[in-house]
C-alpha positions as CSV (number, residue, x, y, z in Angstrom):
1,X,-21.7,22.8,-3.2
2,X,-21.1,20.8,-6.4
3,X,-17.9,18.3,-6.2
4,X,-16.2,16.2,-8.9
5,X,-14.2,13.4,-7.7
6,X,-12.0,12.2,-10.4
7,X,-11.3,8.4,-9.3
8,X,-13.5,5.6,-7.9
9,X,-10.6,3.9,-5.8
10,X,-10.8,3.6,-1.8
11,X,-9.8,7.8,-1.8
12,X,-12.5,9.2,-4.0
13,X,-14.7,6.4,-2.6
14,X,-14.3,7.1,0.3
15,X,-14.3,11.0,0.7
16,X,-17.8,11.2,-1.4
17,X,-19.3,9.0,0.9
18,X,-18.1,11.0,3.9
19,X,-19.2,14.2,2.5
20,X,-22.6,13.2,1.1
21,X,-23.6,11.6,4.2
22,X,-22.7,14.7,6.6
23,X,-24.3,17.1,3.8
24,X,-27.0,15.1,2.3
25,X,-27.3,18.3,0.1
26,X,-24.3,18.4,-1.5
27,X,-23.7,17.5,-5.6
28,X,-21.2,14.7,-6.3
29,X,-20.2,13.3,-8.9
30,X,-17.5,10.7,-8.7
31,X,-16.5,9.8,-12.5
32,X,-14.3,6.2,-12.4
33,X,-12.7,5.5,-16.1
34,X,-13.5,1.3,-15.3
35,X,-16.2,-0.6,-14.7
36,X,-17.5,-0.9,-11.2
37,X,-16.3,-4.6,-10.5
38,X,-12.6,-3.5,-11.9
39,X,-9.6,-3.5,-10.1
40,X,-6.3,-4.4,-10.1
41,X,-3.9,-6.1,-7.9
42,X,-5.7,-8.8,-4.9
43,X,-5.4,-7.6,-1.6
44,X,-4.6,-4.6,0.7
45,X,-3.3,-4.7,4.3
46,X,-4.3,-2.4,7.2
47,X,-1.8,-2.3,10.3
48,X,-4.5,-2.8,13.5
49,X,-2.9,0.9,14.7
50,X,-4.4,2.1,11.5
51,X,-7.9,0.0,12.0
52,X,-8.0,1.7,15.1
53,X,-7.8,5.6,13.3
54,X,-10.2,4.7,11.0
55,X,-12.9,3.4,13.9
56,X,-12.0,6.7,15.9
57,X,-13.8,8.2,12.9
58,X,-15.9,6.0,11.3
59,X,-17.1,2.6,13.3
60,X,-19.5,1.6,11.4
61,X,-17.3,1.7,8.1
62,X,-14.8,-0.6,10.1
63,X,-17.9,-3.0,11.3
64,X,-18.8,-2.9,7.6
65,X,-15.2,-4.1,6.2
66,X,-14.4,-6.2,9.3
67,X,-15.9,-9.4,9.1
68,X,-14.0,-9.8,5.2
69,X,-10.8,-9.2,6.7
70,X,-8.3,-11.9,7.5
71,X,-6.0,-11.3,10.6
72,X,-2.8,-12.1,12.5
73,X,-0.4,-11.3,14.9
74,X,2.7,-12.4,13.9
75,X,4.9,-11.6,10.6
76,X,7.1,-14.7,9.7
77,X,10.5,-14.1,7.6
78,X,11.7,-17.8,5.6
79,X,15.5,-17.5,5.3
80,X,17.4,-20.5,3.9
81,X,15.3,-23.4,4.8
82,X,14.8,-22.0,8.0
83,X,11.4,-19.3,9.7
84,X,11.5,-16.9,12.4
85,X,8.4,-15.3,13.8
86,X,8.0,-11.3,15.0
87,X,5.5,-11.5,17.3
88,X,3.0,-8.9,17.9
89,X,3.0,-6.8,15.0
90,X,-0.5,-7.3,13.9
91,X,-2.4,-7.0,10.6
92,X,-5.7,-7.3,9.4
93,X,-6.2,-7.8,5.1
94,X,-8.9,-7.8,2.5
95,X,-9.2,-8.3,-1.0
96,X,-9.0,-4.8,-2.6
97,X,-12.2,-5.6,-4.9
98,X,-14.5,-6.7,-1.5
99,X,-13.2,-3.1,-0.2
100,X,-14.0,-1.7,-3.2
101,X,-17.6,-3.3,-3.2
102,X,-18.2,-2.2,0.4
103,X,-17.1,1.4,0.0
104,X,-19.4,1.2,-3.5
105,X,-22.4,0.4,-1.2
106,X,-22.0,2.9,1.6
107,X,-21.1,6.1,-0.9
108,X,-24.6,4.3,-3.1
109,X,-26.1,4.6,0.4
110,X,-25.4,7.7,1.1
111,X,-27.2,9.1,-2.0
112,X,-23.7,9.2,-4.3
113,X,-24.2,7.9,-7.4
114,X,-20.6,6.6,-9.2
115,X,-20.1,6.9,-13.1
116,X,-18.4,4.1,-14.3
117,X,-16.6,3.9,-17.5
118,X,-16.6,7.4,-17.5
119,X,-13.3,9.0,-18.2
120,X,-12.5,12.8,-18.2
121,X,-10.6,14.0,-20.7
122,X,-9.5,17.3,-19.5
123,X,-9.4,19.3,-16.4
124,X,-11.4,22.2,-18.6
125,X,-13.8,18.8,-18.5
126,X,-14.5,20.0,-15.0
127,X,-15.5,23.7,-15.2
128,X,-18.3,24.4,-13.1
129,X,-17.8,22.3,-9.8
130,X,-16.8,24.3,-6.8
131,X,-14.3,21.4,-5.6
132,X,-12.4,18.9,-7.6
133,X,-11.0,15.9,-5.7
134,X,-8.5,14.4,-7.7
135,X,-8.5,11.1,-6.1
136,X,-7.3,9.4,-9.6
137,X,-3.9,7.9,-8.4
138,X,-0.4,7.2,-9.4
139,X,-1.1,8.4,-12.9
140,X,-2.9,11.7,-11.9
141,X,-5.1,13.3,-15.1
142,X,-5.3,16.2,-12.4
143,X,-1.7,16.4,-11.3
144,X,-0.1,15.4,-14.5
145,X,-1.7,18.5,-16.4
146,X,-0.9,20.6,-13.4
147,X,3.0,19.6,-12.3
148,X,4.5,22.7,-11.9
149,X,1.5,24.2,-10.4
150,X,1.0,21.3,-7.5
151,X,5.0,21.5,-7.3
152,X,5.5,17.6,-8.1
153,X,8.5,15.3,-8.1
154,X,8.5,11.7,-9.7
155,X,11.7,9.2,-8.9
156,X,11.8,5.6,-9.0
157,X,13.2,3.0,-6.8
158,X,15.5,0.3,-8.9
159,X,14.3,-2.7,-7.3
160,X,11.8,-4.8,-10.1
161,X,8.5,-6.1,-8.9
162,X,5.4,-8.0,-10.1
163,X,2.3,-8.5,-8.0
164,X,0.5,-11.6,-8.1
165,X,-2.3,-14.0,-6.4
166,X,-2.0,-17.3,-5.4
167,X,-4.7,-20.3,-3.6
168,X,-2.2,-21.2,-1.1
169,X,-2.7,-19.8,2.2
170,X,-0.6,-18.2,4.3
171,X,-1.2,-18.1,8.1
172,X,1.0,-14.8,8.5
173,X,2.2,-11.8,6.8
174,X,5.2,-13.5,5.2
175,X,8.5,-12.9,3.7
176,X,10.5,-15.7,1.8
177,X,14.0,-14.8,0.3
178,X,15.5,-17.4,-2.1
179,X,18.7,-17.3,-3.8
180,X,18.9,-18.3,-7.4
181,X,22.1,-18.8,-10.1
182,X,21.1,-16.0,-10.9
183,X,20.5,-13.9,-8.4
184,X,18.0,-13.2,-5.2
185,X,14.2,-12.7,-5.1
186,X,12.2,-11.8,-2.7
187,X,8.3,-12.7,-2.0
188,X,5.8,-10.5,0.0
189,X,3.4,-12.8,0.8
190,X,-0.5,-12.4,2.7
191,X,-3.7,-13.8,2.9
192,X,-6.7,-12.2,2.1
193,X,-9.5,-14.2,2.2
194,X,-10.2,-17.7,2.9
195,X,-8.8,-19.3,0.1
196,X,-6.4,-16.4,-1.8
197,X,-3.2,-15.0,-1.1
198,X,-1.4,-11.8,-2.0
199,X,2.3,-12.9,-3.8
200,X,4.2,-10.0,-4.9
201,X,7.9,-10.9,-6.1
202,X,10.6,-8.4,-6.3
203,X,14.5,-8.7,-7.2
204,X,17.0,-6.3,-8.1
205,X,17.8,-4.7,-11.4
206,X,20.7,-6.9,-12.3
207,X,19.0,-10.3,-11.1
208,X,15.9,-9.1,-13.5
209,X,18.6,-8.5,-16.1
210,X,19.9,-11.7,-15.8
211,X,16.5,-13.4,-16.5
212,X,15.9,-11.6,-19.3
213,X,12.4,-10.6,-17.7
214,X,12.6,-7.7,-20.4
215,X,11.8,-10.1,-23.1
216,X,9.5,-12.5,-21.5
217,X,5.8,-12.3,-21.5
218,X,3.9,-11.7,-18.3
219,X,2.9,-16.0,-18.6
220,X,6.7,-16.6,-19.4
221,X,7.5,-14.7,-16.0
222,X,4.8,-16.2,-13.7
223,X,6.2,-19.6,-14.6
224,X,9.5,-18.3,-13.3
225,X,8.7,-16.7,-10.3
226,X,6.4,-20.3,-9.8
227,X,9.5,-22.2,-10.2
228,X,11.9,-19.7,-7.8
229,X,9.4,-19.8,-5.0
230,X,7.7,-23.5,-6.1
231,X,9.0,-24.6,-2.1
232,X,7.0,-21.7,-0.7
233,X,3.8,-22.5,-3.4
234,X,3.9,-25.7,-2.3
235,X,2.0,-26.8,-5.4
236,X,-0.2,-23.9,-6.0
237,X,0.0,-21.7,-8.9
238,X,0.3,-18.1,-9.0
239,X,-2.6,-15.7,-10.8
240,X,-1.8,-12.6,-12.6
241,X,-4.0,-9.6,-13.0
242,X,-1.8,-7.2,-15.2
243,X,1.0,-8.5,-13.2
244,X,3.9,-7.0,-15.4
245,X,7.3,-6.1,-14.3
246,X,7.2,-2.8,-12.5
247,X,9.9,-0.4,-10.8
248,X,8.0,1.3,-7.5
249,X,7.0,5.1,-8.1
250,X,8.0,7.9,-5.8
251,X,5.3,10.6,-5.9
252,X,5.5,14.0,-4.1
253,X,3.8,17.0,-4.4
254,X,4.9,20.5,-2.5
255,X,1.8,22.4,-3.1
256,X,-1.2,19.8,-2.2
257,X,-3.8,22.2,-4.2
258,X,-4.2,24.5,-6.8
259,X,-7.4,27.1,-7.2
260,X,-9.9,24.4,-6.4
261,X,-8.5,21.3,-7.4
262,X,-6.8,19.0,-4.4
263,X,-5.2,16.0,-4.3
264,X,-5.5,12.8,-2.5
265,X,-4.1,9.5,-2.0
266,X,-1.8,8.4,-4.8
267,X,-2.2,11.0,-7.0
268,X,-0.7,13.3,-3.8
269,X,2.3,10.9,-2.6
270,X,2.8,7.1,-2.6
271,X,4.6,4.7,0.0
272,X,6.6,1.7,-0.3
273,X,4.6,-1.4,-0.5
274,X,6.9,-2.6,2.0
275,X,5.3,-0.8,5.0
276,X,1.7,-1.7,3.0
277,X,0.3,1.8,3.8
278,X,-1.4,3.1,0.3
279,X,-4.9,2.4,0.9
280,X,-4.8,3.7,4.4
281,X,-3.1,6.9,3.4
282,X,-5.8,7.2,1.0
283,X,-9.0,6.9,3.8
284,X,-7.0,8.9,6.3
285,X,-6.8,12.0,3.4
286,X,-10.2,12.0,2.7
287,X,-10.9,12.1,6.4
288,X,-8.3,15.0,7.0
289,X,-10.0,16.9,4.1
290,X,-13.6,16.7,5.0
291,X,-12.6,17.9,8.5
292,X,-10.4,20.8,7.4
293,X,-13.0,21.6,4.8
294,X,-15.9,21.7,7.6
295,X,-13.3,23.3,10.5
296,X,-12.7,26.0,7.9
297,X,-16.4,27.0,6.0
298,X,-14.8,28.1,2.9
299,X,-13.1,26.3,0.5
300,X,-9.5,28.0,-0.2
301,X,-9.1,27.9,3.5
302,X,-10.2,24.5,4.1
303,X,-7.6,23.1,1.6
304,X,-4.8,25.4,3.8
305,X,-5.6,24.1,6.5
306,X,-5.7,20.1,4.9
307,X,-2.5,20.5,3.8
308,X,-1.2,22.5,6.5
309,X,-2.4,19.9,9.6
310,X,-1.9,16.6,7.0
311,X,1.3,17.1,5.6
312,X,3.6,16.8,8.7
313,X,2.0,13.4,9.6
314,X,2.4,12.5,5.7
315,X,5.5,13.0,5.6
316,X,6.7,11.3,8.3
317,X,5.3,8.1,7.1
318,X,6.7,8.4,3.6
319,X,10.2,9.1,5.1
320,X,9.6,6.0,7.1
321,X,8.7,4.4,3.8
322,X,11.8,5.8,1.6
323,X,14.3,4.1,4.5
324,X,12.4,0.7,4.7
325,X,12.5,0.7,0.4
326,X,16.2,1.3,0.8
327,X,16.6,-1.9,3.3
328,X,14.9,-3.8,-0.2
329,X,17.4,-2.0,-2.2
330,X,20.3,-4.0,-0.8
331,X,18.1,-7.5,0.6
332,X,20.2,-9.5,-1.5
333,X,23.2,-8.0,1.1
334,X,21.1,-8.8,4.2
335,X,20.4,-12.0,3.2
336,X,23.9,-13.1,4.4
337,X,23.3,-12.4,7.4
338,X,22.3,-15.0,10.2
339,X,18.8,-15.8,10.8
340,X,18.2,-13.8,14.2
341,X,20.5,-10.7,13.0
342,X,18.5,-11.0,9.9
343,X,15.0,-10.3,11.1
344,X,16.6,-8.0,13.8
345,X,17.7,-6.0,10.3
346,X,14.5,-6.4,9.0
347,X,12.3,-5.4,11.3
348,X,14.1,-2.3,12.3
349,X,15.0,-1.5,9.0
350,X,12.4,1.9,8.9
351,X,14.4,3.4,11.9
352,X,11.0,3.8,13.6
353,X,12.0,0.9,16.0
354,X,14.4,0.9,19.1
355,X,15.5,-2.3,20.7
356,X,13.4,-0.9,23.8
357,X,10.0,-0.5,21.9
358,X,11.1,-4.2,20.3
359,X,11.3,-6.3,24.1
360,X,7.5,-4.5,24.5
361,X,6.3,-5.2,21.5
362,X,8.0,-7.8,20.5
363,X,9.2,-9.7,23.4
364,X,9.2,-13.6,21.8
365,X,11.9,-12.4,19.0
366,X,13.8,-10.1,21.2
367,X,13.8,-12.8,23.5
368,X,15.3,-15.3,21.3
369,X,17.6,-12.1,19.0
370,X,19.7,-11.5,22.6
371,X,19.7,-15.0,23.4
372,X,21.8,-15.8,19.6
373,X,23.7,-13.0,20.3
374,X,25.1,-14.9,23.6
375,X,25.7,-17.7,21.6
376,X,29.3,-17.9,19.8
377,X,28.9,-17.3,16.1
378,X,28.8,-20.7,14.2
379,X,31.2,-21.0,11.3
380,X,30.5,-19.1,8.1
381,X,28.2,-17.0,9.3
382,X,28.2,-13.2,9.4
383,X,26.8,-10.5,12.0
């Protein structure tokens, strides 16, 4: 069988790999439009619930990646001056260009050969493969020539956001809210390796207005953002890597594949950074397609049957996704709220968590919510 994957990101990486390894016969060719040691953004997160899908399948890819990764237990929201911990929602994190480099070695490993700085121009380009894996992301050459045909929807959520690195290092998965003059921000902040951090800021559209963000340059706005969150910085400066203003793309696509041409990953659907869930939807695709494709023996049938089992699970994700991007919509609201009620709002805030899953997995913060809800409420503050 000859394949073209059309992207070199964790996806494309990762679905050559698994298919050249289990049929070492197979013709791949994975074309990637930049270099090898390109990529943008600093790290990705992986929730340990997804760690533990990805070791069900493939061990030795997680004892490859695992001894990069950074990990915690806790997530730690900074409100006002003040810090609450959520215990036991654990995380591991890595810098996107180490996972990049690992999934590189295993696919080179397994007899794939990558073509950097290659970039196709066309689907015709790709006449002759058998299978095309269009694993090429949020801008899709595949789906974008093929909308109607893959049944796609595009939206965008209104919130502004700009995704920087940073030297300081953060012990948790952390979220600091500051009010401004002009308005509230909000930082997403992680470690990923020893010494660097993930720092992606986000306000509303108004609050972005009001800073005329429009007309700065992306230097102009890191020097901002440094001087909004200089507290949480605590000296350190923040590092940009194409880190421009950006509203958060909804992507969607009804039909999953067309004649032989499939997508995965971005290219097929995105969710919310918020629930940090991209590259891990990516790896689980591939995995989902090379089984349907092997369950079924024959390629119109094996993409049925990947869409057909995938989608459901997909879906429910993304929903989960959409709600917690709608919490973000409104933070500035929420952020009136007192401490406790405030994480209790955000870490509900997908709908995928009752107040009984919250004592078990949770049972530090829950703890301390119920016991501030005993309490009379202090002057000024709402619940």
């Amino acid at each position: 069988m000859r394949i073209a994957v059309i992207g070199g990101g964790p996806g494309g990486l990762y679905f050559a790999y698994l298919w050249k390894q289990r049929h070492p016969d197979a013709e791949i060719d994975l074309f990637e439009q930049n270099a090898a040691g390109a990529t943008w953004g600093f790290g990705v997160v992986f929730s340990e619930q997804a760690l533990e899908f990805l070791r069900a399948d493939d061990p030795d890819t997680v004892d490859a990646i695992a001894p990069r990764m950074e990990s915690w237990k806790n997530i730690t929201l900074n409100l006002r001056g003040e810090s609450v911990e959520i215990d036991g929602v654990g995380f591991s994190s890595i810098g996107r260009l180490d996972l990049l480099t690992i999934l590189q070695q295993r696919a080179f490993a397994a007899g794939v050969m990558p073509r950097y700085d290659t970039q196709v121009a066309s689907v015709d380009a790709l006449a002759g493969y058998d299978l095309i894996v269009a694993a090429d992301g949020l801008n899709s050459l595949v789906r974008r020539s093929l909308e109607g045909d893959f049944g796609t929807s595009l939206s965008y959520s209104p919130n502004k956001f700009a995704w920087y690195g940073t030297t300081k290092r953060f012990e948790t998965l952390s979220q600091t809210f500051v009010e401004t003059e002009l308005g509230a921000f909000n930082a997403h902040h992680y470690r990923y390796s020893q010494g660097m951090s993930t720092f992606l800021v986000e306000c509303d559209l108004p609050t972005w207005q009001r800073y005329g963000f429009a007309d700065k340059t992306i230097e102009e706005s890191k020097t901002i953002c440094e001087r909004i969150f200089a507290a949480t910085l605590g000296g350190h400066a923040l590092v940009s890597n194409k880190s421009v203003w950006r509203n958060f793309p909804w992507v969607w696509n009804e039909r999953w594949s067309f004649k032989n041409m499939v997508l995965i990953g971005d290219a097929l659907h995105s969710a919310h950074f918020s629930i940090g869930s991209g590259t891990r939807l990516a790896i689980e695709d591939a995995i989902a397609l090379v089984k349907a494709l092997e369950a079924e023996g024959e390629i119109a049938a094996g993409l049925n049957r990947y869409q057909a089992e995938r989608q459901p699970i997909v879906k429910k994700l993304v929903t989960a996704a959409r709600t917690s991007a709608d919490w973000y919509e409104k933070f500035p609201e929420h952020m009136k709220l007192d401490l406790m009620d405030f994480g209790y709002s955000y870490i509900t805030r997908s709908g995928r968590i009752d107040d009984a899953r919250l004592r078990a997995m949770s049972p530090a913060f829950m703890a301390r919510y119920e016991a501030s809800r005993r309490q009379p409420q202090r002057s000024g503050e709402k619940r």
